[in-house]
C-alpha atoms as one frame of an Amber mdcrd trajectory, in Angstrom:
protein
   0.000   0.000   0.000   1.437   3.209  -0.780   0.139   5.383   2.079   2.641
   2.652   4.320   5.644   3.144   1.644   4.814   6.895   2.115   5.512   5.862
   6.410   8.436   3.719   5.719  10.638   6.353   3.553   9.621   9.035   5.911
  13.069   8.527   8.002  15.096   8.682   4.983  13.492  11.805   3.515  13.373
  13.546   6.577  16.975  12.617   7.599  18.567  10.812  10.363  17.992  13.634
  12.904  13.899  14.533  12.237  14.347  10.312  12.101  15.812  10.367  16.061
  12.813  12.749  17.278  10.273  11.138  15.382   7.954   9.195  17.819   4.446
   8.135  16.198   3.380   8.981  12.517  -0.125   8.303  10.861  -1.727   9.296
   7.607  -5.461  10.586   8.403  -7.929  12.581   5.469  -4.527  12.171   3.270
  -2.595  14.463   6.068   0.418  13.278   7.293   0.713  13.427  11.025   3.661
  13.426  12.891   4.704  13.217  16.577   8.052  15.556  16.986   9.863  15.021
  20.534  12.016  18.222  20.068   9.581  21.804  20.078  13.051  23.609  18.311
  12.986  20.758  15.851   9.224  20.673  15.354   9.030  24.938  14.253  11.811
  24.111  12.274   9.856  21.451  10.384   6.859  23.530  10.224   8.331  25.923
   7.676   9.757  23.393   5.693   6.030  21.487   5.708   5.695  22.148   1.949
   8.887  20.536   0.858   8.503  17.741   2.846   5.403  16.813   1.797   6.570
  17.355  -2.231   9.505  14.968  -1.666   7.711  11.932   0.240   4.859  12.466
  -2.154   7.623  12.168  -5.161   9.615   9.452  -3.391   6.451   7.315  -3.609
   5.378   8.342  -6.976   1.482   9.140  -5.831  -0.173  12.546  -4.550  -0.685
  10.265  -0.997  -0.496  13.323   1.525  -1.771  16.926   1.118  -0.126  18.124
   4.458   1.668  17.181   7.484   0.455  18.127  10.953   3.090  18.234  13.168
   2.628  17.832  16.834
């Protein structure tokens, strides 16, 4: 299934670091939702939302997600 390919590649898209702090992620309503332990990390990611979501979405070679919630 592609919305669990989009899950699997998410560490090596988002790097090893965003990988590290990452503690739960879901796809719900074709969002992306992530758990972030680290708050710096987290408003870091949340300007970079757009590009994140372009790359997993290309990595899996589907439109799966149309944004990513971070929390």
């Amino acid at each position: 299934m592609l919305q669990q390919r989009l899950l699997n590649v998410w560490e090596e898209v988002a790097g090893d670091t965003v990988a590290k702090y990452t503690e739960e992620k879901t796809i719900k309503n074709q969002k992306l939702i992530v758990k972030i332990s680290n708050s710096a990390l987290r408003a870091d990611l949340q300007m970079k939302r757009t590009a994140l979501k372009d790359a997993l979405n290309k990595r899996v070679g589907a439109f799966i997600i149309s944004d990513i919630i971070l929390r």
